[in-house]
N, C-alpha and C positions, 0 to 999 in steps of 0.2 A: 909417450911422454906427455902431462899435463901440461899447462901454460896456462899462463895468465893472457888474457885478451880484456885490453881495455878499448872501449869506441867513444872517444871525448867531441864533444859537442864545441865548434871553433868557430869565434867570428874576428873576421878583424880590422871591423867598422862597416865594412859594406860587403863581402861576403859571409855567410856560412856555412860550415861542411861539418862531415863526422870524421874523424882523422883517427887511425884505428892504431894500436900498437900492440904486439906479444913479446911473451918473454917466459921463458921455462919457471913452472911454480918452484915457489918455494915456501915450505909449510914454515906456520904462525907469522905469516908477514902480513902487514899491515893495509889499508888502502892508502895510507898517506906515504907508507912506505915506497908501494910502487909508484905514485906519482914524484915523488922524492926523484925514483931510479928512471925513468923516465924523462925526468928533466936533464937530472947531470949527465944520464945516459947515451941518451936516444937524440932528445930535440931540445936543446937550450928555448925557445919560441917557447914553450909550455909556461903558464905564469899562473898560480894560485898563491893563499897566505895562508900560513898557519903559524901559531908562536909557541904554544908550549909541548905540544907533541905528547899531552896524555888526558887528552879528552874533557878536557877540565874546564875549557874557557870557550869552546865550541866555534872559534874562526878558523877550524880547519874542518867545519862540516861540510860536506858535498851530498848531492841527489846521487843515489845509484840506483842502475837498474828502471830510470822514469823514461 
């Protein structure tokens, strides 16, 4: 079975860690999507912004893969 494996990069003021999560893929999903599922999901502590959810306005841009 595929999954999604994400490795997020955490600090929270004075430590930093890579704090890793999976989850079984699911085709045409989004990056924002899984951080989305990931939050409601997994770990409430995850905290990003995004506002319009279609690419448009670029404050839900993230580095991937750096």
């Amino acid at each position: 079975m595929e999954k999604f494996i994400f490795r997020i990069h955490r600090y929270d003021g004075t430590t930093k860690w890579v704090q890793e999560y999976q989850f079984p893929y699911e085709k045409n999903k989004t990056v924002l999507w899984a951080l989305t599922k990931i939050k409601d999901e997994m770990d409430p502590t995850l905290n990003f912004t995004s506002a319009c959810r279609h690419a448009i306005c670029g404050s839900c841009g993230v580095r991937i893969n750096d």
